[in-house]
C-alpha positions as CSV (number, residue, x, y, z in Angstrom):
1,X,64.3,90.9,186.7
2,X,68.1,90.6,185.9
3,X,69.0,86.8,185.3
4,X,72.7,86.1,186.5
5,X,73.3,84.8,183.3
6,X,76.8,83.2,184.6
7,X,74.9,81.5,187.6
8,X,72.3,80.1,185.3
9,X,74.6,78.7,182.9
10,X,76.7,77.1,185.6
11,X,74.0,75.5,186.8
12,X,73.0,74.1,183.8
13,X,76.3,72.7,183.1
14,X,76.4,71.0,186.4
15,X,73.6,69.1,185.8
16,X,75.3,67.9,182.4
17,X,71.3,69.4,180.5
18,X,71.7,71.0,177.1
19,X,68.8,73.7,176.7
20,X,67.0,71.4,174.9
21,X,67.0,69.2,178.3
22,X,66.5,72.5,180.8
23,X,63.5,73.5,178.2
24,X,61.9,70.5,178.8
25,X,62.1,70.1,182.3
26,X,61.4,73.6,183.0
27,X,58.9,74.2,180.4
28,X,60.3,77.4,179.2
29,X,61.4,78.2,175.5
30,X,64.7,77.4,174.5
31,X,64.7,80.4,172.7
32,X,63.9,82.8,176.2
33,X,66.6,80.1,177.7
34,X,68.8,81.0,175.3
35,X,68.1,85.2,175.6
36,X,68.4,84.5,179.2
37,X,72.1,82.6,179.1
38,X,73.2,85.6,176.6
39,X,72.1,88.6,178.5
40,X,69.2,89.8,176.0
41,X,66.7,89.9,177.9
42,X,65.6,89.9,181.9
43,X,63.6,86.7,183.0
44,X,60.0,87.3,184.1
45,X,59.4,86.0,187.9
46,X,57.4,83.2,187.0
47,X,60.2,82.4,184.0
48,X,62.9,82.2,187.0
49,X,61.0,80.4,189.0
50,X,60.3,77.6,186.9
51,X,63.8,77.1,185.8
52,X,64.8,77.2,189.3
53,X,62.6,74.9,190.1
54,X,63.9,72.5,187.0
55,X,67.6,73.5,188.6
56,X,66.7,72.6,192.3
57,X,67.4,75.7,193.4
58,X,65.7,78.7,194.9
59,X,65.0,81.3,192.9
60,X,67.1,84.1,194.3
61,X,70.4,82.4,192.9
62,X,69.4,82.7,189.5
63,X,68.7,86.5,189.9
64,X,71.5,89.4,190.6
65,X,71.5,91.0,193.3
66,X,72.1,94.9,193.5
67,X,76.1,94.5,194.9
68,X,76.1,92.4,191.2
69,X,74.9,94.8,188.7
């Protein structure tokens, strides 16, 4: 799945959590955080769902939509 890598970021930033923070309370990788933030790589469902959860936010904002791409 396509990660909104600017959406994700934000949302990081709000929260004032480093990766090292979001890694931790998401339980994902820093480094698939990290390829995730920079556009590397697309985030498997189960990825975007946990940092979602870890964000407080539903899933679908962390993922672009077709009008996006």
């Amino acid at each position: 799945m396509e990660v909104d890598v600017k959406r994700l970021r934000q949302l990081r930033r709000e929260r004032v959590l480093s990766m090292r923070e979001l890694e931790v309370a998401s339980g994902v990788s820093y480094n698939t955080i990290y390829r995730l933030e920079n556009g590397i790589t697309g985030g498997q469902p189960r990825t975007i769902r946990k940092l979602a959860k870890a964000l407080g936010v539903d899933a679908g904002e962390l993922v672009k939509t077709g009008e996006e791409r």
